[in-house]
N, C-alpha and C positions, 0 to 999 in steps of 0.2 A: 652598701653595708651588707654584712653576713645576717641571717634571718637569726642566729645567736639573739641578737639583740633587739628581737621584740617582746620582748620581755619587758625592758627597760619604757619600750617605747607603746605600749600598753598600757600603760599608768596615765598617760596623756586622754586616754581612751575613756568614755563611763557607757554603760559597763565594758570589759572587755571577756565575757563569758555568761552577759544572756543569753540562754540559747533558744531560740524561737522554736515554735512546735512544728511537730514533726506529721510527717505525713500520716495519714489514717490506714493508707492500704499500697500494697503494692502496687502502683501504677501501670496499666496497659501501655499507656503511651510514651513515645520516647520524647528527651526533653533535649532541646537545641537552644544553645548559648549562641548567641550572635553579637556581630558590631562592637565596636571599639570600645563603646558605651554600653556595656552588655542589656541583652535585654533575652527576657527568655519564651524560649516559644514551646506549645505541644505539638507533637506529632504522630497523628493515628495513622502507623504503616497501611492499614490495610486500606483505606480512601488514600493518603496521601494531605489529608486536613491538617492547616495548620490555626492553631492558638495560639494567640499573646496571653500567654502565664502573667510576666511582668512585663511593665515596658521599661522599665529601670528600677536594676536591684540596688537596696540600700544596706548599708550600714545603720544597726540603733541610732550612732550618735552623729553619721555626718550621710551625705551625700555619696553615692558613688558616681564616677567619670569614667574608669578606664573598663577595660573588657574582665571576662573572666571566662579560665580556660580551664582545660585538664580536669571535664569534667566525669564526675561517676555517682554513682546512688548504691548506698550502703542498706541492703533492705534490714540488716539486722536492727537496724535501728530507725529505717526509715528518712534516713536525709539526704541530699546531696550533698558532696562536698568537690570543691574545685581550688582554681589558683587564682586570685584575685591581683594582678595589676598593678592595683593603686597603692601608693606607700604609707603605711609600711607593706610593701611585699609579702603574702602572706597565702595561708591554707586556709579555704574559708568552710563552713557549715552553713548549707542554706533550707529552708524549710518550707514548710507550707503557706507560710505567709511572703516568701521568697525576701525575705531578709538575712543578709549576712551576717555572720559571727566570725570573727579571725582563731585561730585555732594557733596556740605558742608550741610554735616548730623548730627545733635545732637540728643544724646541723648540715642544712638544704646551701646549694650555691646560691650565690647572686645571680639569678638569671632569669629568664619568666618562663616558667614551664607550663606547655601547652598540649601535651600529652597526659594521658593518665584515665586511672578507674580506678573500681573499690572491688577487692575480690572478699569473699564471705565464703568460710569451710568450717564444716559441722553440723552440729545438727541438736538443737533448743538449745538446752543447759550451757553445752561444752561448746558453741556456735562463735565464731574469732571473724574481725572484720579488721583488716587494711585498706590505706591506701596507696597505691603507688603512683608515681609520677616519673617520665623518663625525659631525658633529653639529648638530642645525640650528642652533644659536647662531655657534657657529665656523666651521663650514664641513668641507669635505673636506683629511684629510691622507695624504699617500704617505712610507712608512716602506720605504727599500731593506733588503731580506734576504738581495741577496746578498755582502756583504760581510763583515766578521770583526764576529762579535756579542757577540764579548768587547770588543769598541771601542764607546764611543760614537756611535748613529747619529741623524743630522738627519733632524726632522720636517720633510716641506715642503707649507706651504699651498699649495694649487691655486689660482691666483688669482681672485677674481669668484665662489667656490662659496659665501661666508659666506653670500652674499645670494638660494642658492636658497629656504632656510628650507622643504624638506619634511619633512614630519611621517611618516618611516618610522623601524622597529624594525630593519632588516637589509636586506640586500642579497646580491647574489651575482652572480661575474664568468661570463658565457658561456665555456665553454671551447670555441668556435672565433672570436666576433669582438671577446671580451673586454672585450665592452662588460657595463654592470653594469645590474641589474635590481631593481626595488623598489617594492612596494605597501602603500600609503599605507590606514589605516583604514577607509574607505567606500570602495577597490577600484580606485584611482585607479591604473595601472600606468605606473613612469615608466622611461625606458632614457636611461642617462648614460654617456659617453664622457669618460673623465679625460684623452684626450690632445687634447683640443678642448676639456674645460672645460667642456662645457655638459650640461643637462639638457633631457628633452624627455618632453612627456605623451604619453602613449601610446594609453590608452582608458578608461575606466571599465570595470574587470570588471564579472561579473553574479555575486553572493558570495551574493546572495539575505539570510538575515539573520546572516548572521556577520561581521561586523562588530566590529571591533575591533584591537588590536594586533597586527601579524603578526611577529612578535617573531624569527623563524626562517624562512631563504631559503636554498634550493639549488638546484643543476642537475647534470645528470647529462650524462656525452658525446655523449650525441644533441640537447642543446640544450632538454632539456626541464626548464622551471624550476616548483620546489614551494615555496611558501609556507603557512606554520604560523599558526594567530589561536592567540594565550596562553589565553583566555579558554575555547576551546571543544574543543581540540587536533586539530580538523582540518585537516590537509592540503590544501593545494590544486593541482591542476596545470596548468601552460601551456604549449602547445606552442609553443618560441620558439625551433622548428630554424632558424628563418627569421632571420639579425638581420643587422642591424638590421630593425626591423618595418617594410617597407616592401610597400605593396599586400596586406595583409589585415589583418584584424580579431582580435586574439587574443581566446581565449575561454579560462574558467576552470572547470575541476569537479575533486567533490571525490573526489582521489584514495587516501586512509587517514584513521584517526585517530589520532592519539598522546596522549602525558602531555599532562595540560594546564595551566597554572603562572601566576601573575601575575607572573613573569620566565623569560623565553625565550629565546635565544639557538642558533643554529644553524650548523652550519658539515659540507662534504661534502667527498672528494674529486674533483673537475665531471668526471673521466676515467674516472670509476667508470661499468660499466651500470647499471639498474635492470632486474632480471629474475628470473623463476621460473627458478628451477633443477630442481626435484625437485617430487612431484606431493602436498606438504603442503597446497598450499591449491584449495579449493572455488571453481570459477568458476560463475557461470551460463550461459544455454545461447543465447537471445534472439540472434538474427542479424544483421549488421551493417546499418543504423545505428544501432541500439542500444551502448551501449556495454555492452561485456562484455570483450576482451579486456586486457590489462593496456595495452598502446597507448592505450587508448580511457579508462582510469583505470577499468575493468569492476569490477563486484560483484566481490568476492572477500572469504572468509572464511579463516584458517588456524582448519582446525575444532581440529584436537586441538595447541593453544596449549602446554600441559604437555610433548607427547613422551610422552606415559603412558599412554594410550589411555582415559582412566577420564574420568565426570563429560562426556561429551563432550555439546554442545547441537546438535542437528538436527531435519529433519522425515521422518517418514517411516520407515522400516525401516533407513536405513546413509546415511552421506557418505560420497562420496570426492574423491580430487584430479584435479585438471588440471594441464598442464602450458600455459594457452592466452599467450603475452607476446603473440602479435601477431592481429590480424583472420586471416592465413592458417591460425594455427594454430586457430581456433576452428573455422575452412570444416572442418579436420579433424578434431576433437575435437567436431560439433555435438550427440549426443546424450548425454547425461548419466544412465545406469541408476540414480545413485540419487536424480532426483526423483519422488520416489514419496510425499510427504507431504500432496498438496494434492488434495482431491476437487472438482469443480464438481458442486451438485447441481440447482441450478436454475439454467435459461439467464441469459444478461448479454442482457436485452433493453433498450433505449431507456426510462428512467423509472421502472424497476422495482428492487424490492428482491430482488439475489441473495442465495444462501445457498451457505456452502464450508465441508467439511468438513476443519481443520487437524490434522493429528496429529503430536505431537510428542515426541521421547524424553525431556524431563521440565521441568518448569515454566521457563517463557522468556517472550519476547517478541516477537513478531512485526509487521514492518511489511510491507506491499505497495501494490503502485502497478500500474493499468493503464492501458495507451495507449489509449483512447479515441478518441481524434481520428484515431489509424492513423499520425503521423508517423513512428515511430522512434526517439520519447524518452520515457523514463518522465521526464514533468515533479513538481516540486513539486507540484501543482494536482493533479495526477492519482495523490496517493498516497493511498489509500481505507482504510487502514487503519497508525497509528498506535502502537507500543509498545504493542501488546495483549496482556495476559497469556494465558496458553497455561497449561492444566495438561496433566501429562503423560498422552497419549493422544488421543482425538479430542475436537474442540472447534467447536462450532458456529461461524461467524463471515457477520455480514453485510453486504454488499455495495452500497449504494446506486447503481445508474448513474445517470449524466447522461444527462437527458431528450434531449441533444443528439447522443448516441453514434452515431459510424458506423458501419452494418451493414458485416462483414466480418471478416475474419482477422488478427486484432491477438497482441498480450501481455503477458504478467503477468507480474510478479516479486515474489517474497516472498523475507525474509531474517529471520532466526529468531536471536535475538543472547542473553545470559543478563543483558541489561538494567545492565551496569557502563558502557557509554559514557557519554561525558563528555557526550552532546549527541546529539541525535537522527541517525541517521544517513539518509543521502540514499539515492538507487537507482543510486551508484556508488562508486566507492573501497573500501578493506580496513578488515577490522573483526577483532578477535582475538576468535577463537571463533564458535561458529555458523555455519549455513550458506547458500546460498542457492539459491532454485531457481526455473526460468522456465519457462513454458508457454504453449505458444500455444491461442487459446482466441478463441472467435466471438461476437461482438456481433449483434444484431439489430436494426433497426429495429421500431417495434409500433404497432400501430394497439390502445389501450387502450377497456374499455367496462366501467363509463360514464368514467371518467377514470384516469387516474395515481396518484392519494392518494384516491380516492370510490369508494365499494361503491354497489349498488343493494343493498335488500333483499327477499328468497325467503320468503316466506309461505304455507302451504299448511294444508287442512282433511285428515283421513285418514279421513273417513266417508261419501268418494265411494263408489255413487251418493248416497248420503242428505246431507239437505244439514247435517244436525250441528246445532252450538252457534253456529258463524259466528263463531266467536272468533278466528280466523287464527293459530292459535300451538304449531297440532301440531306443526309442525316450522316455524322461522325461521332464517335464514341472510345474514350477509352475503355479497355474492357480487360477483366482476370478472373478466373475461376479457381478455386476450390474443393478440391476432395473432403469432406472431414472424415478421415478415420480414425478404426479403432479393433486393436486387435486382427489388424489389417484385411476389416470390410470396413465397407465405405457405409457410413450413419447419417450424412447427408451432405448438401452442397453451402458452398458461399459464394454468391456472386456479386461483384464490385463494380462499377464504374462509373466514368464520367459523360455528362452529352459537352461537347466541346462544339458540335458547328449545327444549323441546320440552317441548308441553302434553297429548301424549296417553299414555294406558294402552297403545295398540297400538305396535307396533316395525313404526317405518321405515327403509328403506334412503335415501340418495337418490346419485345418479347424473346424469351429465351425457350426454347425444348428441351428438356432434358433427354437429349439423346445424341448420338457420334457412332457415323459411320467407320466400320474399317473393313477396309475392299470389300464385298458385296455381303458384308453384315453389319448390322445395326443394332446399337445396344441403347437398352431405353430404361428409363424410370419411368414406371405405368403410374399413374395418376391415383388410385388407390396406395399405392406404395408412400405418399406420400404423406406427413402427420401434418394434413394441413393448419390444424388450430395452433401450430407452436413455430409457425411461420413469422419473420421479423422482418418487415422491412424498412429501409428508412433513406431519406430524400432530405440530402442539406443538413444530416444528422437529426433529421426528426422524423417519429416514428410513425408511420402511414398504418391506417387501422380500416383500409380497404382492402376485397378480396384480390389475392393476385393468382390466385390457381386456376388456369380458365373453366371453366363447369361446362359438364357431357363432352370428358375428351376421353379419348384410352389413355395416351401418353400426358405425361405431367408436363403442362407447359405453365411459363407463367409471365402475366405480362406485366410488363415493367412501367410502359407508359403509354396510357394509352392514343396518347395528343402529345408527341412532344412539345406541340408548341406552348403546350399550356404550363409549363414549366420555366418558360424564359420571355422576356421582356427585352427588344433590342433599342439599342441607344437612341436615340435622338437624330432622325437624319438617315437611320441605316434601314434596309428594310429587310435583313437579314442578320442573323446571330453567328456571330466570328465565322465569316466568307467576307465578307469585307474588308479595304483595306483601313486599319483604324476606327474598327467596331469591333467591341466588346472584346478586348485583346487577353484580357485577363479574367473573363467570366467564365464560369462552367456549373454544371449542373450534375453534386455527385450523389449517388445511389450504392447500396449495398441490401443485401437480401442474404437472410440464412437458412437454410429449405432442409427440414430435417425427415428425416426418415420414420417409417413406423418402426422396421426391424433392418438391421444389419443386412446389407447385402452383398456378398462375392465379391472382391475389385477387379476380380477379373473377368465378369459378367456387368460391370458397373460404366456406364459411358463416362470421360473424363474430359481434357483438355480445353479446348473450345466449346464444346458441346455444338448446340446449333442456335446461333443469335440470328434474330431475321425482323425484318420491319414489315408493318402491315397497314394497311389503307385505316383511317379513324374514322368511325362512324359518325356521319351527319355532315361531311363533307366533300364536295365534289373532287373526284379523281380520275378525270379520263372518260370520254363518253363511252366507249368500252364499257365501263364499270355501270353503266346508268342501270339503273331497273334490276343491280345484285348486290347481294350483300357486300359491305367493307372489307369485313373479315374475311372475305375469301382471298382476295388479291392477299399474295406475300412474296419479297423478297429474302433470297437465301444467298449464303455462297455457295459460287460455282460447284456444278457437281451434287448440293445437297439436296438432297429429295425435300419438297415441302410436309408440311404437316398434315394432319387429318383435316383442317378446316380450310383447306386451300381448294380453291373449284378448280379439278383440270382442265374443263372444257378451256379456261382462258390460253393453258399451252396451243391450241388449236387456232385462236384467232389467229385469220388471215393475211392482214395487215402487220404480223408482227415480226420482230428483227431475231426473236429466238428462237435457236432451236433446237429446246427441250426435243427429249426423246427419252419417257420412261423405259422403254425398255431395252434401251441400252444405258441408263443409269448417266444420262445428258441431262445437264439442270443450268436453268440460268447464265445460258452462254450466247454469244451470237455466233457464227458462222466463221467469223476470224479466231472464236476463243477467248471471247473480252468476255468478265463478267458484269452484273450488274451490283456487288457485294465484293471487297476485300478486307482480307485480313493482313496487316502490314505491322511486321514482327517488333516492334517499336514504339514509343508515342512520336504521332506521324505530324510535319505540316501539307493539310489538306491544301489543296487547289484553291485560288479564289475563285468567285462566284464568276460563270460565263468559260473558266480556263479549261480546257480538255486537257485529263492527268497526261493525254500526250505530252502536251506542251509544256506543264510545270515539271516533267519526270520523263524524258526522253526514251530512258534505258525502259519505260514499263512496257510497252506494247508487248515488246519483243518479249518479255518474261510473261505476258497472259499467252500470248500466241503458242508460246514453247511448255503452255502450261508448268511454269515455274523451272522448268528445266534449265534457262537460260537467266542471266543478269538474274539471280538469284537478292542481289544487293540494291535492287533500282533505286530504290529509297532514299540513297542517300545521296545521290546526284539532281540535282532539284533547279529551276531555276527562282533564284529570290525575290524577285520581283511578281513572280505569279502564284507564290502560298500565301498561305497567313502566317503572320507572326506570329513569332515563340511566345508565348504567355506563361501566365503561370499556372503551369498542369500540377 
């Protein structure tokens, strides 16, 4: 039937023109119609909190069933009104008691229209309120409200609007140029003027993948308009202080989240602010142009959602609030005492895998994003960590950079949620519950060896001077080193690796010097150079809170282990760790260490590459009756050629019984008489010899590549016989 005739069908009705009271003040919050069976919620943009208003609106005189849509709030008089569903089809007025009133409209099609708002122009006295309602089949209609709504009022078609045919869920009027506002599914933002009739595209938002019905539009008195997708219930905002949009580009981020409903409906009062009042909710800290302040649509959490103080989700020892609404108040409020949840343990260098220690007050979710690129946006692209579960307390988490990272002074944000969002949240807008917290934090460039994802591997014999078994599998290691620079000097080292074999009965330490020979010069990082208190190291991803700097050296060395064996447990049966055939095939033992610098140093003055890895006798066990009655620490092996360190006793190059024949002063280290060392570096991750096999034997082509000092069978490596390495595992 045509709504003509509810008039007729109003008489059925008692009363059909009480009209319930109206609200007291213009309301902050925005109001969200949902469900089939409507029911109505509040929504405080700035937390993202929602309210059950009602849970079912009524009619005075019956029951309401169906939805109600095309909703708007007339502040001139204080009510909503919407389009109610249930028949008779009709324009309703609802109030503070959230009771319907039917409202006798002519002239409206038979259809359910699901768009609409109330626009208000003037000012006290001379002050005029409509409604409109659009639909793309019909068109746009204007319903006057200010006249007596117990009379019959005329709908009037706009003329020329049937034939815009856009595909929006709602709208909303500017409250200063009253023009109307509406985004169309894939982001399409269009601005319509009812006193000219016309419609006009505006720009394509950037929504990224939310997509879908934007079911709920508002604005607030500053001219800034929010849009709701059904589907995902986030919020979005646009600054459109500016209107008509003439000479810039509006842009869209997401400002909250709310309910989220396969019917939605929204309506605000546009003279309302949007603003923190009181210090319930958690800002982050990230400085402008970052967004962070509520201006900027900033991180914000209302951590304790209840009012109860219990069950609360954060990181770190305590939230608290801010009071930040604009960029100024952030300049005032920039430090935040309680992020204290996030540890960096290893540097964010160029290509490398960080590690951060998360702690958290009890099982959650955390996402984080860092600015890489240094702009001033946590982008999509740059959010590195996804809805990871968190148990309560500390929790390893890691960190991949982009090979591409700029060296310098960027930031990170993490936000810690208890995992009920409707949909992922972004690195801006309000989320209920959970907190968020920002840090600034330094990237590096890196000169990587041998690459970014490739170990070389550390092969070493422990029965220097004697030349052994030649099995290469006392001690084996994957091993990479790290430049970090900056401003291209080097700020300090990263060193990585795995222990994958250890074939001997004697107990090795091994240890790294920061230094690298190049032909009869040697570049070193001195040992005061070094910032030893801000040293990280860590074993099995857990972080070691022992000294690694050796103490009274010149040069900075640092040892890594000082027993490997005390670091691994071989199977059952074996009496060796992966040198066997069928022990511990898949174990390994990984390490990383970040070694930072006090000041910048030259990289052209800076040692790099390999630097010098070498293993050393462990104190308190026997090594060779040679060794009896001296210190452990003296004995060390190197690679061929590399001169030892300051705590190496030369007298041992002198033993008489031994098969080397060092010669410091021709710069001979660690060789025997053929050229064999007791230490290689094998460009690859290598399969070591089993336990008893000379590398002759499991590697044919090697001799001849030690004899020829590398000059020849450059490749020996990879000709092997199978039966005499160990198996591939999982490196």
């Amino acid at each position: 039937m045509k709504l003509t005739y509810l008039a007729k069908a109003c008489l059925l009705l008692l009363p059909c023109t009480a009209f319930s009271q109206s609200f007291d003040t213009c309301p902050s919050q925005a109001f969200l119609m949902q469900d089939a069976n409507a029911q109505l919620y509040g929504i405080d943009l700035v937390s993202a909190k929602s309210t059950v208003l009602a849970s079912q609106l009524t009619f005075s005189a019956e029951a309401n069933n169906e939805s109600v849509n095309a909703v708007g709030f007339n502040y001139k008089n204080q009510y909503l009104y919407g389009f109610s569903r249930q028949a008779p089809k009709s324009v309703v007025q609802i109030g503070s008691d959230y009771e319907m009133t039917r409202l006798d409209i002519l002239g409206l099609p038979d259809t359910n229209f699901y768009v609409g708002d109330v626009r208000v122009i003037g000012e006290d006295a001379a002050q005029s309120a409509s409604y409109y309602v659009y639909s793309p089949r019909f068109g746009l209609y204007e319903i006057d409200l200010d006249g007596d709504l117990d009379a019959p009022i005329n709908a009037n078609l706009m003329p020329g609007t049937e034939n815009w045919k856009l595909g929006i869920y709602d709208f909303a009027f500017h409250p200063q140029s009253n023009l109307l506002y509406a985004v169309e599914s894939n982001g399409d933002l269009h601005e319509i003027n009812v006193d000219a009739n016309t419609s006009q595209f505006i720009t394509q938002l950037d929504i990224g993948t939310d997509t879908g019905a934007f079911g709920a539009a508002y604005f607030d008195i500053n001219g800034q308009f929010y849009f709701s997708n059904n589907k995902s219930g986030k919020i979005h905002k646009v600054d459109l202080s500016t209107s008509p949009v003439v000479g810039y580009t509006p842009v869209a981020n997401v400002f909250t989240s709310g309910p989220k409903s396969s019917q939605n409906d929204g309506a605000r009062c546009a003279i309302a602010e949007v603003k923190v009042t009181d210090s319930s909710i958690d800002f982050g800290d990230a400085p402008f142009p970052y967004r962070t302040s509520l201006e900027q649509s900033g991180a914000r959490h209302l951590f304790d959602p209840n009012s109860d103080n219990s069950n609360l989700i954060y990181l770190g020892a305590s939230v608290d609030g801010e009071n930040i609404n604009t960029d100024s108040d952030l300049a005032s409020n920039f430090v935040d005492a309680s992020d204290d949840g996030v540890r960096f343990v290893t540097a964010f260098s160029a290509g490398q895998t960080s590690q951060i220690i998360v702690n958290a007050s009890a099982e959650s979710f955390l996402y984080a994003w860092f600015d890489w690129d240094q702009n001033g946006v946590f982008s999509e692209t740059e959010r590195m960590v996804t809805k990871t579960v968190l148990n309560a307390g500390d929790n390893s988490i890691l960190v991949d950079v982009p090979s591409d990272t700029k060296s310098g002074q960027t930031w990170a944000r993490f936000r810690v949620t208890d995992g009920t969002e409707a949909s992922l949240i972004t690195a801006t807008g309000g989320v209920l519950g959970g907190e968020v917290e920002d840090y600034e934090i330094t990237t590096f460039a890196s000169a990587v060896y041998p690459g970014e994802s490739d170990w070389v591997t550390l092969a070493y014999e422990d029965k220097w001077p004697f030349a052994g078994d030649y099995d290469f599998n006392d001690v084996v290691l994957n091993y990479r080193t790290t430049q970090l620079i900056e401003d291209s000097n080097v700020v300090g080292y990263r060193i990585e690796g795995q222990l994958i074999g250890i074939g001997a009965t004697y107990h090795n330490g091994f240890a790294v010097s920061l230094t690298e020979t190049v032909g009869n010069n040697t570049l070193a990082i001195l040992r005061d150079e070094v910032d030893e208190a801000n040293i990280t190291y860590l074993i099995d991803g857990k972080l070691q809170n022992k000294p690694v700097l050796e103490a009274d050296r010149k040069n900075a060395i640092l040892i890594f282990m000082q027993d490997t064996w005390e670091y691994v447990t071989p199977e059952t049966g074996c009496s060796y760790f992966r040198t066997q055939k069928d022990c511990d095939i898949n174990m390994k033992v990984s390490f990383s260490m970040t070694i930072p610098l006090k000041a910048p140093k030259a990289k052209s003055v800076s040692p790099g590459t390999l630097l010098d890895p070498f293993i050393f006798a462990s104190e308190g066990f026997y090594h060779g009756d040679f060794l009896v009655g001296k210190q452990a620490r003296s004995w060390e092996v190197h690679m061929k050629n590399q001169q030892p360190t300051e705590a190496f006793d030369n007298a041992l190059f002198k033993y008489e019984q031994s098969d080397d024949i060092s010669d410091p002063a021709s710069n001979l280290f660690f060789q025997t008489e053929n050229g064999l060392p007791w230490a290689i570096e094998v460009g690859t991750q290598w399969l070591h010899p089993l336990e008893g096999v000379d590398i002759t034997i499991a590697y044919d082509r090697f001799a001849r590549f030690a004899e020829s000092s590398g000059q020849q069978n450059s490749q020996w490596f990879e000709n092997y016989n199978a039966n005499n390495v160990v198996a591939e595992g999982e490196q």
